[in-house]
MARBA-3410 file (N, C-alpha, C, O; in Angstrom, 1 decimal):
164
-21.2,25.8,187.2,-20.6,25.8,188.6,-20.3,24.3,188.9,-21.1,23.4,188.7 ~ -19.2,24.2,189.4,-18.8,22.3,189.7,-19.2,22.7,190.9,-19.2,23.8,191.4 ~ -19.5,21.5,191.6,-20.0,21.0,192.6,-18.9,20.0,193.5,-18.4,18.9,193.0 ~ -18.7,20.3,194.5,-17.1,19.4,195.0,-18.2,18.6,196.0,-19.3,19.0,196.1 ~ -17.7,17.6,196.5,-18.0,16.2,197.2,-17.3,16.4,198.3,-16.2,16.0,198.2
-17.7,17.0,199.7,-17.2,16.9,200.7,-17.8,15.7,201.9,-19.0,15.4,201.9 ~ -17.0,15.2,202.9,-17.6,14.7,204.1,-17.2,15.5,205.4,-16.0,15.4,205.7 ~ -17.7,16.0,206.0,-17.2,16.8,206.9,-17.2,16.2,208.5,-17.1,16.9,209.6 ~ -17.4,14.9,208.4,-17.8,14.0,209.4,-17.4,13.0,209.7,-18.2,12.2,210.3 ~ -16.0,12.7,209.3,-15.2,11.4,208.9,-14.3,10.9,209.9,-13.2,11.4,210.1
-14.8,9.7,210.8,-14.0,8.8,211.8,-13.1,7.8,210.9,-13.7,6.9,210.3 ~ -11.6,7.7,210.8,-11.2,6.9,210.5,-11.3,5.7,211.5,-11.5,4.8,210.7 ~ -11.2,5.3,212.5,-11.1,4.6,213.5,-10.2,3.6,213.4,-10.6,2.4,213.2 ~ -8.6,3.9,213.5,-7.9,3.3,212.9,-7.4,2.4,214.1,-7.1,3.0,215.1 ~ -7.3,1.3,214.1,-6.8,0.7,215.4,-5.4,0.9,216.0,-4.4,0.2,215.7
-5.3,2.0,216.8,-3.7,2.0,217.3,-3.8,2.0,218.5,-3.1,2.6,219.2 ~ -5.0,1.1,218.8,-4.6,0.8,220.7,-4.3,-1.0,220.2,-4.0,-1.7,221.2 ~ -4.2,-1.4,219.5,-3.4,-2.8,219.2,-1.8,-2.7,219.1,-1.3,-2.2,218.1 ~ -1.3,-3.0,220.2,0.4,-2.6,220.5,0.7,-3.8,219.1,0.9,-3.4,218.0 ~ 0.8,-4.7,219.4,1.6,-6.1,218.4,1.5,-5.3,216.7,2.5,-5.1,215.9
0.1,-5.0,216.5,0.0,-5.5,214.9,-0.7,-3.9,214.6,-1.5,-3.6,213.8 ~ -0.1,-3.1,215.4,-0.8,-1.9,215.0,-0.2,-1.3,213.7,-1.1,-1.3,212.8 ~ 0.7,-0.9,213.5,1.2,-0.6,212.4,0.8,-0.9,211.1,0.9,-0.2,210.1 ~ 0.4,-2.3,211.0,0.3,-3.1,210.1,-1.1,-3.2,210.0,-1.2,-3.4,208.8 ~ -2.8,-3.2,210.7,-3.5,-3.3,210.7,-3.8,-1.7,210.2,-4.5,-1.5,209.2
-3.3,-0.8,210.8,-3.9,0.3,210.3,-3.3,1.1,209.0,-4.0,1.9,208.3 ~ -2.0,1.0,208.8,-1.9,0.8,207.2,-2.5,0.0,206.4,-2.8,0.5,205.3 ~ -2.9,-1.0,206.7,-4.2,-1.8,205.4,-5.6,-1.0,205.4,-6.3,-0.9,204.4 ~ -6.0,-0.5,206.7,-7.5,-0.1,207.0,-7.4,1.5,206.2,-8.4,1.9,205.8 ~ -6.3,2.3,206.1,-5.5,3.8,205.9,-6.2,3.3,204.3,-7.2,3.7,203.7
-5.1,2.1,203.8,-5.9,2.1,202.2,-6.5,1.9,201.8,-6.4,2.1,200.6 ~ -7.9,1.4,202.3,-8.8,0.7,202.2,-9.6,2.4,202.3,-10.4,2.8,201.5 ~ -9.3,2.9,203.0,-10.1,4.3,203.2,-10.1,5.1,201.8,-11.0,5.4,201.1 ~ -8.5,5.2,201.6,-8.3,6.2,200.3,-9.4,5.4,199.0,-10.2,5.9,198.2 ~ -9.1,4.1,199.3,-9.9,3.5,198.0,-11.2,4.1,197.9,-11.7,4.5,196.9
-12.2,4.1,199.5,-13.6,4.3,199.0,-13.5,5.9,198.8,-14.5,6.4,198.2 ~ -12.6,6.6,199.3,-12.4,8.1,199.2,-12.8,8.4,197.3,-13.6,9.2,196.8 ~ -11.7,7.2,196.4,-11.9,7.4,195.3,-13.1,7.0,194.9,-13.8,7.8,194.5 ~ -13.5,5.8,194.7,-14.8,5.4,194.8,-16.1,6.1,195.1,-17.1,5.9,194.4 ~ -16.0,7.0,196.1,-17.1,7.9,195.7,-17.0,9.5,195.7,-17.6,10.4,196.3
-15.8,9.4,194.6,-15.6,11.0,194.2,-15.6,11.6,195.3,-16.8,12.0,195.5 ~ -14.8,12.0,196.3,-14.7,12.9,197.3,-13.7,13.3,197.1,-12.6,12.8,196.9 ~ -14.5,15.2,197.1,-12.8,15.9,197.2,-11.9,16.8,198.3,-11.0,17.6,198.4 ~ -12.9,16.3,199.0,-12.5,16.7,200.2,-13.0,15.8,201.7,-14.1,15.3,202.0 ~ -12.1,15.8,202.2,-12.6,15.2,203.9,-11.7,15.5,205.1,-10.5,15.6,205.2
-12.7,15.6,206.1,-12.3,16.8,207.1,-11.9,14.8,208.6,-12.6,14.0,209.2 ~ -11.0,15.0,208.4,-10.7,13.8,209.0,-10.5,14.1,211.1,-9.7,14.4,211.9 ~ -11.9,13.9,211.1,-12.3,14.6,212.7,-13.0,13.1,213.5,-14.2,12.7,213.5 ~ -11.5,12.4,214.3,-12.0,11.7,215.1,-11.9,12.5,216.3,-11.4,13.6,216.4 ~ -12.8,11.7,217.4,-12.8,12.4,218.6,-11.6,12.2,219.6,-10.7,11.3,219.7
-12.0,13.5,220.2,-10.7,14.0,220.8,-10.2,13.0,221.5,-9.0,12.9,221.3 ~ -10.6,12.0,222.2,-10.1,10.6,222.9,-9.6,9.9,222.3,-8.9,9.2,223.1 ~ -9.5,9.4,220.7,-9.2,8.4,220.2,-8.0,8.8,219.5,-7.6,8.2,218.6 ~ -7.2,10.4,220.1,-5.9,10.8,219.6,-5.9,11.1,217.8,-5.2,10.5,217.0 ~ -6.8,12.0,217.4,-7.2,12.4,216.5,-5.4,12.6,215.1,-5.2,12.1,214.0
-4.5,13.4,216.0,-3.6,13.9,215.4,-2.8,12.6,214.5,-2.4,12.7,213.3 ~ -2.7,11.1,215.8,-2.0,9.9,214.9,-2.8,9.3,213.7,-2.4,8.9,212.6 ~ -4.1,9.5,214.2,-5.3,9.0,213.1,-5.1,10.3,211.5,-4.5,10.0,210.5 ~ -5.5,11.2,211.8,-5.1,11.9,211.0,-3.4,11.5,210.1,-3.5,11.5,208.9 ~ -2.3,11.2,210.8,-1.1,11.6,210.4,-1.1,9.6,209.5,-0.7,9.4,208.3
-1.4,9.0,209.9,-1.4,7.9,209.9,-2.2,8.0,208.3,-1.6,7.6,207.3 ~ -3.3,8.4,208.3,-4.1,8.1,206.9,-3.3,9.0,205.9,-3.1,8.8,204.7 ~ -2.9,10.0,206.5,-2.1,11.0,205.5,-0.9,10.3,204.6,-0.7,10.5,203.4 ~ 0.0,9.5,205.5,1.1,8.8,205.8,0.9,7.3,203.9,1.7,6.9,203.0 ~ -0.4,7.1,204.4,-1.3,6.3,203.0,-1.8,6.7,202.1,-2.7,6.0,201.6
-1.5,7.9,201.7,-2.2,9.2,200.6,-1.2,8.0,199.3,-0.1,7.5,199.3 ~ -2.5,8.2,198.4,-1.8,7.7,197.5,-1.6,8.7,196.2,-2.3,9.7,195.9 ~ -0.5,8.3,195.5,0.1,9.7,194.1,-1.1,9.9,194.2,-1.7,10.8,194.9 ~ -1.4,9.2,193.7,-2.9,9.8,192.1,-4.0,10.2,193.1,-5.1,10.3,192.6 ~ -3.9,10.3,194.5,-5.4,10.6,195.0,-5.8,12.5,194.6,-5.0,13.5,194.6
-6.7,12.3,194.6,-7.2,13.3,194.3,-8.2,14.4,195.4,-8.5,15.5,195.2 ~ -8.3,13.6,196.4,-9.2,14.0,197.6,-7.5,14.8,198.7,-6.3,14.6,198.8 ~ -8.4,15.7,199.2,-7.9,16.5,200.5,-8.3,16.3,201.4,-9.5,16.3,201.8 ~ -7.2,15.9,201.9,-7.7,15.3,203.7,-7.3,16.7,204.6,-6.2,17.2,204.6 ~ -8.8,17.3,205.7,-8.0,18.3,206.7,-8.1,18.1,208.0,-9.2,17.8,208.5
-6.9,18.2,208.8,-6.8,17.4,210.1,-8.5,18.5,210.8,-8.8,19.6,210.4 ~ -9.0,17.7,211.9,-10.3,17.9,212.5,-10.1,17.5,213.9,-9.5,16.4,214.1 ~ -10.6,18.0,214.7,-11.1,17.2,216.1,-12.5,17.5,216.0,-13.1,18.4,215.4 ~ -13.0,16.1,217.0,-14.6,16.0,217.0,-14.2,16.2,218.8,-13.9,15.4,219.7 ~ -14.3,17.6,218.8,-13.9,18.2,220.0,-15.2,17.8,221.3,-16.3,17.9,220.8
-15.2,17.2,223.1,-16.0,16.9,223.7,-15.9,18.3,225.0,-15.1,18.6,225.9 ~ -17.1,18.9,224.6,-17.3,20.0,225.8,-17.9,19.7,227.2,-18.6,18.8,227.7 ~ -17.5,20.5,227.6,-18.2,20.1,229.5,-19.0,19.6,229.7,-19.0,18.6,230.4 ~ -20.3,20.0,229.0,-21.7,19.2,228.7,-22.0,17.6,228.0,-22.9,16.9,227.9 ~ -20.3,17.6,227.7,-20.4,16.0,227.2,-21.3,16.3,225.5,-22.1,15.5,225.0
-20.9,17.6,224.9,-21.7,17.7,223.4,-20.1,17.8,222.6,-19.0,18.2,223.0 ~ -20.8,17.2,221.3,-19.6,16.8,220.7,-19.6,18.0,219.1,-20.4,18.0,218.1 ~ -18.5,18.9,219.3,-18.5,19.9,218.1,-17.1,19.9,217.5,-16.0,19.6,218.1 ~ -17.3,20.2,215.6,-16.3,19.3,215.0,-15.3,20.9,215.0,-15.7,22.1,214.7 ~ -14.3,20.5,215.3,-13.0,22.4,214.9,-12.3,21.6,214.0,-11.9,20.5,214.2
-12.1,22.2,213.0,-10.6,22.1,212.2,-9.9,23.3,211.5,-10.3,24.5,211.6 ~ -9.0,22.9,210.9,-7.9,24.0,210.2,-7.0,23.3,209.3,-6.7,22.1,209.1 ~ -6.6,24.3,208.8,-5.9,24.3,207.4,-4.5,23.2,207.4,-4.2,22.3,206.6 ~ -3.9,23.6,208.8,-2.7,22.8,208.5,-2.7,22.0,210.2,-2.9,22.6,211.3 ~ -2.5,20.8,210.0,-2.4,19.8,211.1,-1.7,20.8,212.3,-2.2,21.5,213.1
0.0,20.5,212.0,0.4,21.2,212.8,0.0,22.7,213.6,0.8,23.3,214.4 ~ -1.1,23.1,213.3,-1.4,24.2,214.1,-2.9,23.6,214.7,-3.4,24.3,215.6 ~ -3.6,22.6,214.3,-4.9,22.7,215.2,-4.3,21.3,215.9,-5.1,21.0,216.8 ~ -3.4,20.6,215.9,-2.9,19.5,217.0,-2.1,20.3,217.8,-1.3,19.5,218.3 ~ -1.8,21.6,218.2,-1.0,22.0,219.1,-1.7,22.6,219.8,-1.1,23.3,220.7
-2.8,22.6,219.7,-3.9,23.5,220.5,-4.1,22.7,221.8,-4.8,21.6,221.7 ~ -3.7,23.0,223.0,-3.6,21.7,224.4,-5.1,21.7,224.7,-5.6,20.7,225.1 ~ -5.7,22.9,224.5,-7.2,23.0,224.9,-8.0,22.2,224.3,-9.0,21.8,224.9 ~ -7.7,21.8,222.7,-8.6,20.9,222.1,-8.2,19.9,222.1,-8.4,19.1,221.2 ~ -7.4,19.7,222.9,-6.8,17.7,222.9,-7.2,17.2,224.0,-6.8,16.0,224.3
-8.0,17.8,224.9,-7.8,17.7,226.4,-10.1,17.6,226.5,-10.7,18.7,226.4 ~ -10.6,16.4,226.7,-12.1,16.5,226.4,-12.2,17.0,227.8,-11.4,16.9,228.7 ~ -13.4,17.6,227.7,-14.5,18.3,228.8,-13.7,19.6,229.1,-14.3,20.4,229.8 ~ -12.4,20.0,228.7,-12.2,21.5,229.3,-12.4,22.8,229.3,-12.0,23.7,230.1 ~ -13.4,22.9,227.9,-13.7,23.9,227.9,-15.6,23.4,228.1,-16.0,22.3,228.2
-16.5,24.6,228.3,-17.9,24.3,228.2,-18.4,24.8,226.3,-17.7,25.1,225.4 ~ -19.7,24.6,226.3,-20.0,25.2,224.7,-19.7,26.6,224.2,-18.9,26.9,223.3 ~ -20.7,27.7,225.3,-20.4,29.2,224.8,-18.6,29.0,224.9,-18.2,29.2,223.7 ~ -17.6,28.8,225.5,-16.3,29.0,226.1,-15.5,28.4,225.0,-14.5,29.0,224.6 ~ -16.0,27.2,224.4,-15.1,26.8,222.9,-15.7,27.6,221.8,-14.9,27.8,220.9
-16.6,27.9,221.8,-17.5,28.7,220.6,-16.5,29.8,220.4,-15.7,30.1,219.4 ~ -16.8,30.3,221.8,-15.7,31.4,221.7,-14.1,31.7,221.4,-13.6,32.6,220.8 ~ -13.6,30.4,222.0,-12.2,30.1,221.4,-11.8,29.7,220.2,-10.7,29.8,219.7 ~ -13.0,29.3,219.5,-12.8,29.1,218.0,-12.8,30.0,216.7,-12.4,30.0,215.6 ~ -13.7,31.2,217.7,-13.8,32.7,217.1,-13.0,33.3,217.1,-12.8,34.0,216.2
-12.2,33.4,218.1,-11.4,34.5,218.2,-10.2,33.8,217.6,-9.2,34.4,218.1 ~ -9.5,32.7,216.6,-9.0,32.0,215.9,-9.2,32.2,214.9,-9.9,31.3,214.4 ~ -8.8,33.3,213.9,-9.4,32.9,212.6,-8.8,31.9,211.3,-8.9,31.8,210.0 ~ -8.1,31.0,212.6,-7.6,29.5,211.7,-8.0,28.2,211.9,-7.5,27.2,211.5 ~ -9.2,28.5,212.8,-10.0,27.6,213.1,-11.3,27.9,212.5,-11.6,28.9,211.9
-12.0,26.9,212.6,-13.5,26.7,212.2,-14.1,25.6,212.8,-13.6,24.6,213.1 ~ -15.2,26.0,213.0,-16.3,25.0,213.9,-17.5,24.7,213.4,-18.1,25.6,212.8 ~ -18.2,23.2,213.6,-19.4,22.9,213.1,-20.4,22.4,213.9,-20.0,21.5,214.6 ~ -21.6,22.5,214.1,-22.6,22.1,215.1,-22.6,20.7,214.4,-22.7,20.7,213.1 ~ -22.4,19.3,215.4,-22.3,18.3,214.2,-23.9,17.6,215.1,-24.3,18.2,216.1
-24.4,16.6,214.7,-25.7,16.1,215.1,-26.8,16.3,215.9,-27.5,15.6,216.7 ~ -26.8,17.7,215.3,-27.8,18.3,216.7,-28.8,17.5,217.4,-29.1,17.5,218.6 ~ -29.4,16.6,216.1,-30.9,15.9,217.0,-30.4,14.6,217.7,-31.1,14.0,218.4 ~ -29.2,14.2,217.4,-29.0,12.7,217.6,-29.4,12.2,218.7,-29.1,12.7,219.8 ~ -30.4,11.0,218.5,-30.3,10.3,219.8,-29.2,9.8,220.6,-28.2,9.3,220.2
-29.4,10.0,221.8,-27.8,9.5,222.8,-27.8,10.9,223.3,-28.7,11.7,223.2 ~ -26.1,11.2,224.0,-25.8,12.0,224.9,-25.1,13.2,224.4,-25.1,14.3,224.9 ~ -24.4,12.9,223.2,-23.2,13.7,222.4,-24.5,15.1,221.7,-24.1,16.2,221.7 ~ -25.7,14.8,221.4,-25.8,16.2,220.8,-26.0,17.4,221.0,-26.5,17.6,222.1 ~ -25.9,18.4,220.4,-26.3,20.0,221.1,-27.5,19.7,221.5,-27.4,19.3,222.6
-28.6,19.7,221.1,-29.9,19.4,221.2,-30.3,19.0,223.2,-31.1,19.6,223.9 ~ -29.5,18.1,223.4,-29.4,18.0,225.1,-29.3,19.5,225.9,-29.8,19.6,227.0 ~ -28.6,20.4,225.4,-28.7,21.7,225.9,-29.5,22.9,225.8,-29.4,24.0,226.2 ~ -30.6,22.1,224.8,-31.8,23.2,224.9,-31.6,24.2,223.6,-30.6,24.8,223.2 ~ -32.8,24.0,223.1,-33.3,25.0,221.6,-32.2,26.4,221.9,-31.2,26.2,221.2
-32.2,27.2,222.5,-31.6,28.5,222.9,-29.7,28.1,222.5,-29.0,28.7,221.7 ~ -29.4,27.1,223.1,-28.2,26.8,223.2,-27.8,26.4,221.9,-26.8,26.8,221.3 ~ -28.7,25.5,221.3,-28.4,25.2,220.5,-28.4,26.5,218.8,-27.6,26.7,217.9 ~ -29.3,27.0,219.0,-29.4,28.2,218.2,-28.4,29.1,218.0,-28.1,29.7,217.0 ~ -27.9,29.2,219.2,-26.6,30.5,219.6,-25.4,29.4,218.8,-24.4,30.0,218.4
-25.5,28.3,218.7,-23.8,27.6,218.5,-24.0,27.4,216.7,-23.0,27.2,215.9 ~ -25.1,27.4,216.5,-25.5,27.5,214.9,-25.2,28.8,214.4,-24.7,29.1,213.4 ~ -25.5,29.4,215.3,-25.6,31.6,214.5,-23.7,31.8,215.0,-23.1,32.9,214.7 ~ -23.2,30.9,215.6,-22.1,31.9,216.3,-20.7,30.7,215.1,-19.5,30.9,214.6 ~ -21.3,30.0,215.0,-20.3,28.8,214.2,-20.7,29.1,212.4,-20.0,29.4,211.5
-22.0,29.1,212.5,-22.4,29.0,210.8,-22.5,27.8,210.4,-23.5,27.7,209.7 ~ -21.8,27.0,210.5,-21.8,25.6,210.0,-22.4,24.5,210.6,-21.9,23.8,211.5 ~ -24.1,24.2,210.1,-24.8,23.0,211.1,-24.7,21.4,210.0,-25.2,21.6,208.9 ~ -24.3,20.3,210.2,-24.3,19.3,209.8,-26.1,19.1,209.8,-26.7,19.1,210.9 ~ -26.7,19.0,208.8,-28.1,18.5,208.8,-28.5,17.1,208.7,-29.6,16.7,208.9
-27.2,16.0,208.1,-27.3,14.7,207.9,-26.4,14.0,208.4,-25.3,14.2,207.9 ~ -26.4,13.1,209.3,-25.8,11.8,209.6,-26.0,10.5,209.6,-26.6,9.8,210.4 ~ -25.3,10.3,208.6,-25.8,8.6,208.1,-25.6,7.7,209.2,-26.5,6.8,209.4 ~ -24.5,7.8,210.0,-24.1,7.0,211.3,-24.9,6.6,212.1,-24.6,6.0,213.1
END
């Protein structure tokens, strides 16, 4: 059985609030990404900045710097922010259908059960409980063992490690 190399938790953080030198700063930072992408055998990465930092240019931008020979899959992601201020990762198959979603571009408008739910009833979406214990304000964990349990059983996919 091969074993594939995923990250499911990947901020490019590409600088495109620099008006002058944006283009040009984050095309160098775009290849510098692909490089360590190869570097450490990754064959897949779920490219989920948060919803504020305009996930879709970040996304389109690194894609934009795919090089021939890469070998990694990049899938567009939002690190979606719910009412509670908790941060849960949705992605899908093809950009253009999870960047047209106005509900997941737009932070705090949905609550947790209420996105859980909208991502269920999507079956071209998918959802991940991402840093449950993290210290700070972003994790499930702030809403209590119960809440947090229901968004693990109703998603399936809990992130257990974050190096960040």
């Amino acid at each position: 059985m091969k074993k594939i190399r995923v990250d499911y938790h990947f901020h490019p953080n590409l600088p495109t609030h620099w008006p002058f030198f944006k283009r040009y700063l984050c095309n160098i930072k775009a290849r510098a990404i692909w490089k360590a992408f190869e570097k450490n055998n990754l064959d897949v990465v779920l490219i989920a900045d948060h919803v504020y930092r305009n996930p879709k240019t970040q996304f389109e931008i690194l894609r934009s710097q795919k090089p021939k020979n890469a070998k990694t899959i990049i899938i567009p992601a939002i690190e979606y922010l719910t009412m509670e201020g908790v941060e849960i990762i949705v992605f899908a198959k093809h950009p253009q259908y999870i960047y047209s979603k106005k509900e997941l571009l737009k932070p705090y408008s949905l609550g947790i059960k209420e996105f859980i739910s909208y991502v269920k009833r999507d079956k071209k979406l998918h959802g991940i409980v991402v840093h449950p214990e993290t210290p700070g304000t972003t994790g499930i964990s702030k809403c209590g063992e119960e809440t947090m349990k229901f968004a693990i059983k109703e998603l399936g996919f809990l992130e257990v490690h974050n190096c960040a």
